[in-house]
TORPA-4810 file (N, C-alpha, C, O; in nm, 3 decimals):
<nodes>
NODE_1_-18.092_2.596_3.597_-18.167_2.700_3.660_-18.315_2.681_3.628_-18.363_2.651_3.519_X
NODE_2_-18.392_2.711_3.771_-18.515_2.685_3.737_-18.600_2.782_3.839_-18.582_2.818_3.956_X
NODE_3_-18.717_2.814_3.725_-18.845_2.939_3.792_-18.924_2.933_3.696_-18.919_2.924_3.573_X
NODE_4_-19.043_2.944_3.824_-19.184_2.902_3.785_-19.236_3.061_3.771_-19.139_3.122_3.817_X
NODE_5_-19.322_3.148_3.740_-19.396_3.248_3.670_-19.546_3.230_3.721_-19.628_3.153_3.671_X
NODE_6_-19.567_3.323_3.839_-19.754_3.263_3.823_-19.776_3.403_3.789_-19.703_3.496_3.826_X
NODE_7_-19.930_3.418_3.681_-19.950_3.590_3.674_-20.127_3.544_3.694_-20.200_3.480_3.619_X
NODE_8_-20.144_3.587_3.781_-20.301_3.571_3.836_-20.375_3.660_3.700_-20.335_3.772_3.666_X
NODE_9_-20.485_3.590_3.633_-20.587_3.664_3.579_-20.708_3.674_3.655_-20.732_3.592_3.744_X
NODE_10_-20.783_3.763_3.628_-20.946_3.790_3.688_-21.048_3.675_3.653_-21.140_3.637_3.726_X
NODE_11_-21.003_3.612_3.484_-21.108_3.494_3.443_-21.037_3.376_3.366_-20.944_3.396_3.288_X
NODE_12_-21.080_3.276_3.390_-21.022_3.158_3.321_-20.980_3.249_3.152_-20.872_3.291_3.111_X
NODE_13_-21.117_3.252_3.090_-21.090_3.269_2.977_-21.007_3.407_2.931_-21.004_3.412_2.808_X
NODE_14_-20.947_3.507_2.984_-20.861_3.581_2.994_-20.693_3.514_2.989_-20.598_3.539_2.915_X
NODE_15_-20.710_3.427_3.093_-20.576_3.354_3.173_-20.480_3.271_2.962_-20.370_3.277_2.907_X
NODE_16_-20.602_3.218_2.936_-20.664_3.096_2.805_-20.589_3.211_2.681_-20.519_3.186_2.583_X
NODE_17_-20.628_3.310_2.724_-20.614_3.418_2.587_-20.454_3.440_2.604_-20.366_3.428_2.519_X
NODE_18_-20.445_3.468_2.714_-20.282_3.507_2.721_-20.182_3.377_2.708_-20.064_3.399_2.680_X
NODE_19_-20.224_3.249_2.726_-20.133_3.187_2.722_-20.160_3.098_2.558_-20.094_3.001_2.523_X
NODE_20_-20.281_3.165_2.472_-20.272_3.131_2.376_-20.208_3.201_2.285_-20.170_3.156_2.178_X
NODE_21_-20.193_3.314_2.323_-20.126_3.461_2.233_-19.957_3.427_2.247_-19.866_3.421_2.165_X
NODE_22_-19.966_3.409_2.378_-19.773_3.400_2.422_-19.722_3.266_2.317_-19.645_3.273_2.221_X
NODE_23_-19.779_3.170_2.359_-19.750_3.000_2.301_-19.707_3.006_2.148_-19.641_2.918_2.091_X
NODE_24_-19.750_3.113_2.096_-19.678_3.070_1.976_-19.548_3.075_1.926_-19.503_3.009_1.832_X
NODE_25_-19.481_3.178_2.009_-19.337_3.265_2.000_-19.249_3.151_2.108_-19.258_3.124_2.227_X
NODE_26_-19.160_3.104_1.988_-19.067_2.987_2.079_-18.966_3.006_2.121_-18.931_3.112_2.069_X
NODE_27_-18.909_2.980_2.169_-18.778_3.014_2.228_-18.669_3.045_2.148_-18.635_2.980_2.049_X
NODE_28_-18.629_3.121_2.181_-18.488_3.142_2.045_-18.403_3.043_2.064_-18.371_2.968_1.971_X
NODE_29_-18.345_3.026_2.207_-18.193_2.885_2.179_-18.269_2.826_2.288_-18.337_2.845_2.389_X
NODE_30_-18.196_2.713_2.172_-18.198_2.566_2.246_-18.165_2.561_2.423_-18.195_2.470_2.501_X
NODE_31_-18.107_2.666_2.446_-18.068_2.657_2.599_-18.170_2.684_2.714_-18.144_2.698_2.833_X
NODE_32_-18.324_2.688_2.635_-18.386_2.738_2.771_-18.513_2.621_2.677_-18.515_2.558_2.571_X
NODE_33_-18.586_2.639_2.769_-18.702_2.524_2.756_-18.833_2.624_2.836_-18.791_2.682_2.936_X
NODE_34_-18.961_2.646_2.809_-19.052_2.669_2.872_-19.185_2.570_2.869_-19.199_2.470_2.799_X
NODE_35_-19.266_2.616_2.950_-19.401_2.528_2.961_-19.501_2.651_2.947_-19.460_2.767_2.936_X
NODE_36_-19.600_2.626_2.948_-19.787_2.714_2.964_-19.865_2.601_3.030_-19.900_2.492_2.984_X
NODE_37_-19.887_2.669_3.184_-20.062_2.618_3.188_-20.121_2.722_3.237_-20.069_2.831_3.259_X
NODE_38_-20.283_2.674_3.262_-20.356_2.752_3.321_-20.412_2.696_3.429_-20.462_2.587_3.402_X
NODE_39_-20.425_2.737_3.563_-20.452_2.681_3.683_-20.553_2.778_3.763_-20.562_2.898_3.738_X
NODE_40_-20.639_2.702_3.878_-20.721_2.771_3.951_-20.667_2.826_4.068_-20.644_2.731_4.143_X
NODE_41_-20.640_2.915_4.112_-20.587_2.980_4.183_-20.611_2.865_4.339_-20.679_2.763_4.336_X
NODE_42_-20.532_2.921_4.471_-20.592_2.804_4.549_-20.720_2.849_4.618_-20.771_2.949_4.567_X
NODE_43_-20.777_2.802_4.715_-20.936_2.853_4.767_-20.922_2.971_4.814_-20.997_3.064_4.785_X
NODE_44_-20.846_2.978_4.874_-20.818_3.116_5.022_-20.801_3.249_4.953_-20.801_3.362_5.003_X
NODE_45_-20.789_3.215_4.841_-20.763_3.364_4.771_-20.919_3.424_4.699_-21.034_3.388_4.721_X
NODE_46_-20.868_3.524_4.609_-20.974_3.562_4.542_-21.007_3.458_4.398_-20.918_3.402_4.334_X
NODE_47_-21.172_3.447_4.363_-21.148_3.343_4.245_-21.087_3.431_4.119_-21.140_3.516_4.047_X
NODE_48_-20.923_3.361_4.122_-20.861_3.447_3.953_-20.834_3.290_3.924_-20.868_3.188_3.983_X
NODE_49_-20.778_3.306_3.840_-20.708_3.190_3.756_-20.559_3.212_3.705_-20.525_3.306_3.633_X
NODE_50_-20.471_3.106_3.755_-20.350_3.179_3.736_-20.295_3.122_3.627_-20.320_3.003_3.610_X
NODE_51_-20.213_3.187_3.534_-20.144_3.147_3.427_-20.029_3.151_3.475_-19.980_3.252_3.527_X
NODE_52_-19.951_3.003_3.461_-19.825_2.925_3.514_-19.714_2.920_3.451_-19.726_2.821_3.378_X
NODE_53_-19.620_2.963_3.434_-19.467_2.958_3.314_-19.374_2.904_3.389_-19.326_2.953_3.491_X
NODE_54_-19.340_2.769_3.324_-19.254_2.694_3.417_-19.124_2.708_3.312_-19.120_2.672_3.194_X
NODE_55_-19.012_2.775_3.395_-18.840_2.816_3.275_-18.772_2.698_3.300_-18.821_2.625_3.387_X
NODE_56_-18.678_2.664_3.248_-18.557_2.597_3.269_-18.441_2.645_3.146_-18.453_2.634_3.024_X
NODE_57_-18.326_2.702_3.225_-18.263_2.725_3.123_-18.130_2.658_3.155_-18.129_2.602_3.265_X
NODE_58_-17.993_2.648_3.071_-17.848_2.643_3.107_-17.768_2.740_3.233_-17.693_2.688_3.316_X
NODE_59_-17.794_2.871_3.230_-17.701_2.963_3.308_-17.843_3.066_3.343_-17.952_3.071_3.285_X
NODE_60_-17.787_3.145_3.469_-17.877_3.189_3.534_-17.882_3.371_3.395_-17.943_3.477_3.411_X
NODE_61_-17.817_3.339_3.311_-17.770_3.492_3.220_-17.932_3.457_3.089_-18.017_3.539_3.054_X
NODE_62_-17.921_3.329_3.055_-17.996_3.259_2.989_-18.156_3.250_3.062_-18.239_3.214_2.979_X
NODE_63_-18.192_3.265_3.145_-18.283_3.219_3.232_-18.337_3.366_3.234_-18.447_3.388_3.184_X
NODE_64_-18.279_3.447_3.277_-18.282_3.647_3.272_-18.332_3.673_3.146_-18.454_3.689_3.140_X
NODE_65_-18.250_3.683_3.014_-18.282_3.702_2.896_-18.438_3.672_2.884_-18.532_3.751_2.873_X
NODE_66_-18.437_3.523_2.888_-18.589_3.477_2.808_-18.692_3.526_2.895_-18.799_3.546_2.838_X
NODE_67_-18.685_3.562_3.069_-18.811_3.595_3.120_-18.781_3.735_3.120_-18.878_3.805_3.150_X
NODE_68_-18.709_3.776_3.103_-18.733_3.957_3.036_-18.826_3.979_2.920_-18.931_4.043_2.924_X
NODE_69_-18.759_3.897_2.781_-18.862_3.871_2.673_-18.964_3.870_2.680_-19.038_3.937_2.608_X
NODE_70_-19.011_3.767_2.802_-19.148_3.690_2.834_-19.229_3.813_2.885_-19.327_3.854_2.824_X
NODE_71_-19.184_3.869_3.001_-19.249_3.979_3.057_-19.284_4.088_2.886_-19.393_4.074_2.831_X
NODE_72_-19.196_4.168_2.838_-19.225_4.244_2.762_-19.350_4.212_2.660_-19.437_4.295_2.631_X
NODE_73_-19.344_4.054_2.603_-19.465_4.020_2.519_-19.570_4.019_2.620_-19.677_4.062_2.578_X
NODE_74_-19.566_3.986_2.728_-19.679_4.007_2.862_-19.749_4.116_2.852_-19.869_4.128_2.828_X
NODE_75_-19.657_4.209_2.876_-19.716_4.334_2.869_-19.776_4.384_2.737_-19.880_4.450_2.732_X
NODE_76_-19.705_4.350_2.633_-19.831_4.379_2.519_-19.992_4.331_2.540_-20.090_4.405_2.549_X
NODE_77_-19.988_4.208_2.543_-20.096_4.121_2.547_-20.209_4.204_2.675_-20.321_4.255_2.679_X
NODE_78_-20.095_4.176_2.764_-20.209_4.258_2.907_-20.266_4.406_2.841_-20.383_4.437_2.866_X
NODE_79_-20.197_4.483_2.769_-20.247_4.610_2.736_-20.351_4.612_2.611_-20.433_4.704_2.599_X
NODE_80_-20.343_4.499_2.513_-20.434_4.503_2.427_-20.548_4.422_2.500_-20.655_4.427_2.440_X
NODE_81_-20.547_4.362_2.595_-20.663_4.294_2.647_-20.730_4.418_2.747_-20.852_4.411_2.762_X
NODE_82_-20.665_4.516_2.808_-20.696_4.623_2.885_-20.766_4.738_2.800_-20.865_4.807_2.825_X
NODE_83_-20.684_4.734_2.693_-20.758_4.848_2.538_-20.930_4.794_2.475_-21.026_4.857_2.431_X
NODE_84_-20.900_4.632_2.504_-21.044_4.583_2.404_-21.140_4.572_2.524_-21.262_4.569_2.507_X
NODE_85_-21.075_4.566_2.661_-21.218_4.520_2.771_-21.299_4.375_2.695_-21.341_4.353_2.582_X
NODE_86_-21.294_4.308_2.802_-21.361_4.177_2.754_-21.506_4.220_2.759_-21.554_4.130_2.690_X
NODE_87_-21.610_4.296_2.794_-21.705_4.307_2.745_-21.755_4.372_2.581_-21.868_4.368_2.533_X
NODE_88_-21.687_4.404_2.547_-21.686_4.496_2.440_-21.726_4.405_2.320_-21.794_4.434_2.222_X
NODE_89_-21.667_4.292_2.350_-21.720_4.173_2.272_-21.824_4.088_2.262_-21.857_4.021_2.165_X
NODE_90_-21.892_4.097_2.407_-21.981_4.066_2.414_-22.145_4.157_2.395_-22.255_4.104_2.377_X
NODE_91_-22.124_4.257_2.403_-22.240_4.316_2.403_-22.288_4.328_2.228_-22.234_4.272_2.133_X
NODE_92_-22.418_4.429_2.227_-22.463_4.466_2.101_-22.372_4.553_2.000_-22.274_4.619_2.034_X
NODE_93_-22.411_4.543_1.894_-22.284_4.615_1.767_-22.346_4.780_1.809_-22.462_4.776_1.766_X
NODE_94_-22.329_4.892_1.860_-22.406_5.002_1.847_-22.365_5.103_1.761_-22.402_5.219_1.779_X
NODE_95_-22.282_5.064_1.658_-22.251_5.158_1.568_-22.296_5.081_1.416_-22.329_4.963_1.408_X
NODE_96_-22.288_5.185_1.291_-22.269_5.072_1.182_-22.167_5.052_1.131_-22.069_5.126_1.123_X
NODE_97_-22.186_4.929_1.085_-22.032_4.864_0.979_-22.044_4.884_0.867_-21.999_4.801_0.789_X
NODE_98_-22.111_5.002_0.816_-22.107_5.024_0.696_-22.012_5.097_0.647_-22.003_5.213_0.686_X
NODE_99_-21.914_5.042_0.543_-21.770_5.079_0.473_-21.683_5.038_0.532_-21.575_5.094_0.519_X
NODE_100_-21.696_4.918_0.627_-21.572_4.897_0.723_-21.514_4.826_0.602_-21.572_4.761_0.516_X
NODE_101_-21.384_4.854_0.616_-21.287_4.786_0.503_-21.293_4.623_0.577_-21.312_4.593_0.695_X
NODE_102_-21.271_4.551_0.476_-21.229_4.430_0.478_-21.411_4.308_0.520_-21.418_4.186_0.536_X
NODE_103_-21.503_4.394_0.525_-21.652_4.357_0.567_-21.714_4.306_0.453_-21.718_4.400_0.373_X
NODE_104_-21.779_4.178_0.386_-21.880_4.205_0.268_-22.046_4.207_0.331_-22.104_4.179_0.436_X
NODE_105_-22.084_4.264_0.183_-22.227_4.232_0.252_-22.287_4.120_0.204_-22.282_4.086_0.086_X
NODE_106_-22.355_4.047_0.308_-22.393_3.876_0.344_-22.529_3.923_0.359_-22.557_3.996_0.454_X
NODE_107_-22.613_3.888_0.278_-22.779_3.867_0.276_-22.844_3.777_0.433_-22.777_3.674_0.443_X
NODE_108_-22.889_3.781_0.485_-22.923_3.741_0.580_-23.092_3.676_0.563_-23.149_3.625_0.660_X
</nodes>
């Protein structure tokens, strides 16, 4: 049994985050096999970037299981990337970090 997974992101480096977050969590049995890429969507569409999950498993029961899994860690990832907003990282610090646990202070 075999199915491919496309989940369109808005930006390459979004697409990059999710399939670096997923990639580490391996398959439980030997009976299924997956892949990760990241691909450019084709022209005619809008510019996203699609993140690609190519399955292969033994039985179509086996094949169900692991992209159920797959979806559920999906959805974490999509919701903590929806919670942090990719700008949030990029802009200025506008609060202070003063007492943030786990912070030292570095002389500059």
């Amino acid at each position: 049994m075999f199915r491919t997974l496309e989940i369109p992101f808005p930006t390459p480096h979004l697409a990059t985050a999710a399939l670096r977050a997923l990639s580490v969590d391996e398959e439980l049995s030997p009976l299924v096999r997956r892949s990760f890429s990241v691909v450019a969507s084709p022209s005619d569409s809008d510019s996203q970037t699609i993140f690609r999950i190519d399955y292969a498993a033994t039985t179509n029961r086996m094949l169900r299981v692991a992209v159920n899994g797959f979806f559920e860690s999906l959805g974490v990832v999509i919701s903590v990337m929806k919670d942090l907003d990719t700008d949030v990282l990029d802009g200025p610090v506008m609060e202070s970090l003063e007492k943030v646990q786990g912070l030292q202070n570095v002389a500059v």
